[in-house]
N, C-alpha and C positions, 0 to 999 in steps of 0.2 A: 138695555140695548141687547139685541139678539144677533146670531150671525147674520142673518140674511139682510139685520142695517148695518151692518160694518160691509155687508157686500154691495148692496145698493149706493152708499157714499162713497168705497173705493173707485165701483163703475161710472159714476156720477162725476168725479173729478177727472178722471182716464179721457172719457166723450165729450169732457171740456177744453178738453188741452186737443190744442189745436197740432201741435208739432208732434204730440203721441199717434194722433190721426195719420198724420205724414207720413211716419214713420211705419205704422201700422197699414195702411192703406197704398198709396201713392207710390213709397218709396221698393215695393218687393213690386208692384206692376210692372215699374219703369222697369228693372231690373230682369224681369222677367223678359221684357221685348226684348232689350238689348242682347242677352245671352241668345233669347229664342231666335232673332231673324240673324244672328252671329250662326248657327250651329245648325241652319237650314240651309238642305240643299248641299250638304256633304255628302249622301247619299247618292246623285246626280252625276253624270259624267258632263264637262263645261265642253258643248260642242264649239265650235265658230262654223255660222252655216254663209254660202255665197251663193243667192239664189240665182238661177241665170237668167241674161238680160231677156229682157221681150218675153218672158217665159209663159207658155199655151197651158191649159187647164192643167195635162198631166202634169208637167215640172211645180204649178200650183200647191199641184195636189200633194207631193212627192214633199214640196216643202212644208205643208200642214202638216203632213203626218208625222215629220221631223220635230217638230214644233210640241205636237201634243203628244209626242209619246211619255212617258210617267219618268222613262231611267234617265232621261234628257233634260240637261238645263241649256236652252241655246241663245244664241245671239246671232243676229244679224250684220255682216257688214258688207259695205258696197263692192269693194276690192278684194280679192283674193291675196293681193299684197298687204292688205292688211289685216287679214285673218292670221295670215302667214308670220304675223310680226308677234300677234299676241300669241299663237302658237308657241314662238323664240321664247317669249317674256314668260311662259308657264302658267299666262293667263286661261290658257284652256288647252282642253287633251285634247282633242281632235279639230278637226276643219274638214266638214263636209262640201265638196265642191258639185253645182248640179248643174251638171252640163248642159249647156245652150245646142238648141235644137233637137232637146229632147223627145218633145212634141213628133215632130217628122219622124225621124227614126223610130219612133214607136208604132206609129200610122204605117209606117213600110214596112213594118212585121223586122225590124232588124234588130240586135240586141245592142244594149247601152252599157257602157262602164261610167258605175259611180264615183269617182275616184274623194278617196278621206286619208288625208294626210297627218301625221303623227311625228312626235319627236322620238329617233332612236333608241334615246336611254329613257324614255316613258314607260313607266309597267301602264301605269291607269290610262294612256291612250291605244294600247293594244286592246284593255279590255274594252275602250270605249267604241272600238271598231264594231267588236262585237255584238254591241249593243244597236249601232247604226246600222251594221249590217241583218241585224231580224227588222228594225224598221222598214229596211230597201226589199227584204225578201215579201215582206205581208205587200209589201204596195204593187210590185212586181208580180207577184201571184194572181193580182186584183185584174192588171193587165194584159195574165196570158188567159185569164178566164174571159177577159174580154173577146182578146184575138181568137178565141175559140167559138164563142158564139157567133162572134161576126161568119165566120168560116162556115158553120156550121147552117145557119139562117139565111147567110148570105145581105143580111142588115149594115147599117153603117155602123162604124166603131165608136161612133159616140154613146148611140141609141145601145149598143152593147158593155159596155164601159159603165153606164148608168145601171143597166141591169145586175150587170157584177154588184156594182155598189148595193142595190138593194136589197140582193141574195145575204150578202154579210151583214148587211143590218138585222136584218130576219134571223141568221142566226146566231148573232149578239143576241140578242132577245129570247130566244128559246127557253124554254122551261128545264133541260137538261144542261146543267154542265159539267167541264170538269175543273176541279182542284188543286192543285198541286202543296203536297204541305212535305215537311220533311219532320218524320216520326222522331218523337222523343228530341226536339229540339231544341239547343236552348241559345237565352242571347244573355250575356252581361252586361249587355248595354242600352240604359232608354232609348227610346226613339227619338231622332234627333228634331228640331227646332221647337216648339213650345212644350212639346211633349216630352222636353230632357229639362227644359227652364225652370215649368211649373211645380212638377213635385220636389224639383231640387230647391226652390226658392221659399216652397210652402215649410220643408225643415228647417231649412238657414234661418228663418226669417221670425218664424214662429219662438222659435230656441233663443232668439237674438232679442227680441221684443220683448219675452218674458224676462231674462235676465234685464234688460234694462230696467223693466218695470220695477224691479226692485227698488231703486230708488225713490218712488213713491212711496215705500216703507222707510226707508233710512231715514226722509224727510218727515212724515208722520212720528218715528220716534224722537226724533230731535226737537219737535214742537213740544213735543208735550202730551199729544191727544192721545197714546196709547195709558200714559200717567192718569190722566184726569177717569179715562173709560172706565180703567180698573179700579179706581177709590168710587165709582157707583154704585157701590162694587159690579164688576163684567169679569167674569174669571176669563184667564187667561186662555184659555181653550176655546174658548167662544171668538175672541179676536181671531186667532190664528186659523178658525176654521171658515169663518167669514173670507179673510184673506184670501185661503184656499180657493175656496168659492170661485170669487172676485177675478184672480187670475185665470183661474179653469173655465170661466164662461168668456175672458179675454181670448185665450191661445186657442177656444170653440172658433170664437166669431170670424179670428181673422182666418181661420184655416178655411172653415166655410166661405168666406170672401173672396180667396185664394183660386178654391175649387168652384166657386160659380165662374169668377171673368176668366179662369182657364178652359172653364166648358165652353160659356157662353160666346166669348170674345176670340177667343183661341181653340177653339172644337177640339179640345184636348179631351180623349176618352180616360175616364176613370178606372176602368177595369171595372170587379165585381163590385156590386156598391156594399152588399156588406163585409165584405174584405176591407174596402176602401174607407168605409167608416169606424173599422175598428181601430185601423192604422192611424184614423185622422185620434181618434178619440185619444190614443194610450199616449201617442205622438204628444197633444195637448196637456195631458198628467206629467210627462216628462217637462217641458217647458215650463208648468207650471209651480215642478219642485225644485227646478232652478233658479224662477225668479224669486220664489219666497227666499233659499236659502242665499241667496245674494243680498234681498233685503234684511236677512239678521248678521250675517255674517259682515259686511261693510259698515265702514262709520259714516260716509258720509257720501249726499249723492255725488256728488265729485268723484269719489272712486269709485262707483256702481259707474258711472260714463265714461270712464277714461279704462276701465281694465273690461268692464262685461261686453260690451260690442269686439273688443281686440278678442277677448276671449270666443265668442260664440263664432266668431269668422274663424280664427286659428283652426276650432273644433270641426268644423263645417268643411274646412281644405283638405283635413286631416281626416275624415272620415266620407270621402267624396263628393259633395256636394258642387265642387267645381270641378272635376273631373273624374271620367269613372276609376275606380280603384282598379280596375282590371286591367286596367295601363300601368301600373304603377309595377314596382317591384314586390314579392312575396312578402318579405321584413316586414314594409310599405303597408304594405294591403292587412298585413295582422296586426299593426301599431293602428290603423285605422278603426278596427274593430274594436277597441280599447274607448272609444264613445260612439254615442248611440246612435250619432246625427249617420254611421256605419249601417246599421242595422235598420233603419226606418229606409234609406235609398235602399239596401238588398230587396227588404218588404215590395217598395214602389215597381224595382226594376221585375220583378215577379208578375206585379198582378200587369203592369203595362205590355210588358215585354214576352213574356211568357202565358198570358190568360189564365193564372193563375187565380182562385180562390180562396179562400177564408183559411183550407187547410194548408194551402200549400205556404204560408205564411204563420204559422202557429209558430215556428222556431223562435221567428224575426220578433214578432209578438211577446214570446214570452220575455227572451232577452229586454225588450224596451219594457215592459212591466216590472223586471227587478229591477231595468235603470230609474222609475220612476216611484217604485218602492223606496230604496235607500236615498232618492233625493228627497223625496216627500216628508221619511221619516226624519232625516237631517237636519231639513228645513224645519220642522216643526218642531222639535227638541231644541236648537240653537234659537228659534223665536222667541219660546215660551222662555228660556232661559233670561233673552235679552228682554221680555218683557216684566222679569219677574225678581230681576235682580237689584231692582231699584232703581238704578240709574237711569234708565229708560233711552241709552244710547249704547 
């Protein structure tokens, strides 16, 4: 027997088990929506918009632009009373109100007040004003470039109004523009909704799988079948490196799985892909020298399920995967670092958040490399031990 059939039948019995599948598959997707459409849209200031009654093209228009602007999450409601209510309840920062007979007053050349209403002791509905009010400024510019051409041509304000509109389309479109970036900047924090979900799920999950998997071994040494391998004789290095194998093309696959339906399904950007696949790779080594050394270290699958999943979740809170460490306190934040699942999100939060590459990642890298050094060698001294000591449990 060689290693590569001790790898073939661990993966063989892995892709049979239906609940390994679940677990592997199924269960970090679900998980991933729930956090991802949870954590979306934090970003966004919560308008309440009240469009006004009978409302003519411009008030239309005035309320599209509301609608699709990027820093805006809005809602619709019939009543200004009750915009007004969920204002009270903290259900949203602001309440854009758009005044009825908008239309006319614009047509007469006279100026309009938008009026956006806010809770007093709200910081985020001051800044949401601000954010409404460049909405009201682009739409109103739109406007006086109208009244000027009307004025100008002596045309009707619609037939000018249209024209505005096309002049700004044309120059959306130009081959020139401009940028705004702020130099040397950084963020601590993923991107929020699937792009904070995904790579945090792809560590938890990965880290969590592999240690259970160990139980696959506990159960294999309890049968017998490592006893029987080795009187073939199969030296003992040959199991354990199979093994290896066996889990490293596991914590490959689903990380791979992971990172397709976050592209695919959730257009989740990877950052630099060979940045991003060195992380997945070393990420995978890690995982993989903890499911081995859980499968030599425990007696029995019963306690590989009942302490390895409490375990990889504890590690995973503890090292941020549920929330970023940069919220947390100093203490906090350096007890964090003390496991890996620490240093693979910094990695992530780098190449996501930052546009970082390959090098700017070498630290985080190296770090999860010793952590997957000392688990690997761990694991594989504590196996061959258990397999060689006779008892074969």
């Amino acid at each position: 027997m060689t290693a590569l059939a001790v790898t073939r039948a661990t993966l063989t019995r892995v892709l049979r088990d239906r609940t390994a599948l679940f677990f592997m598959v199924l269960l970090p997707v679900a998980i991933i929506v729930v956090i991802g459409v949870t954590v979306s849209g934090f970003d966004k200031f919560r308008i309440g918009l009240v469009p006004a009654p009978q409302a003519g093209p411009v008030a239309q228009e005035l309320t599209a632009d509301l609608q699709d602007a990027p820093g805006l999450r809005t809602r619709t409601y019939d009543t200004a009373a009750d915009a007004r209510t969920a204002l009270r309840r903290a259900e949203l920062d602001a309440v854009v109100l758009v005044p009825s007979g908008l239309d006319a007053q614009v047509r007469a050349g006279h100026s309009v007040t938008v009026r956006v209403l806010v809770e007093p002791s709200g910081s985020a509905g001051h800044s949401a004003v601000t954010s409404v009010s460049a909405v009201v400024a682009e739409h109103a510019a739109r406007l006086q470039a109208a009244r000027f051409a009307q004025d100008e041509t002596g045309g009707s304000f619609d037939g000018a109004l249209a024209r505005a509109r096309s002049v700004e389309g044309e120059q959306a479109s130009a081959p020139i523009a401009v940028r705004a970036e702020t130099v040397n900047g950084q963020s601590d924090y993923l991107p929020l909704g699937y792009s904070y979900s995904t790579p945090t799920m792809l560590v938890l999950f990965v880290f969590i799988n592999a240690l259970a998997g160990g139980a696959a071994i506990v159960q294999t040494r309890r049968t017998g079948v490592y006893a029987r391998a080795l009187a073939a004789p199969v030296a003992a290095r040959t199991l354990v490196f199979g093994e290896t194998i066996a889990y490293l093309a596991l914590a490959l696959l689903q990380s791979l799985l992971i990172v397709g339906i976050g592209a695919l399904a959730f257009d989740v950007a990877w950052g630099d892909p060979l940045a991003a696949g060195a992380l997945i790779a070393v990420w995978a080594l890690v995982g993989t020298g903890a499911g081995l050394l859980a499968g030599a270290v425990f007696r029995t699958p019963e306690q590989v399920h009942a302490i390895g999943p409490a375990l990889g979740i504890g590690m995973g809170m503890l090292g941020g995967c549920m929330w970023p460490l940069a919220l947390v306190p100093g203490w906090l934040r350096a007890a964090g670092h003390s496991v890996p699942h620490a240093w693979a999100v910094d990695a992530w939060t780098t190449l996501l958040s930052r546009n970082g590459d390959l090098s700017a990642i070498m630290r985080d890298l190296a770090v999860l490399a010793g952590f997957a050094v000392l688990l690997l060698s761990c694991a594989s001294l504590a196996l061959r031990h258990r397999l060689t000591a006779g008892t074969g449990v």
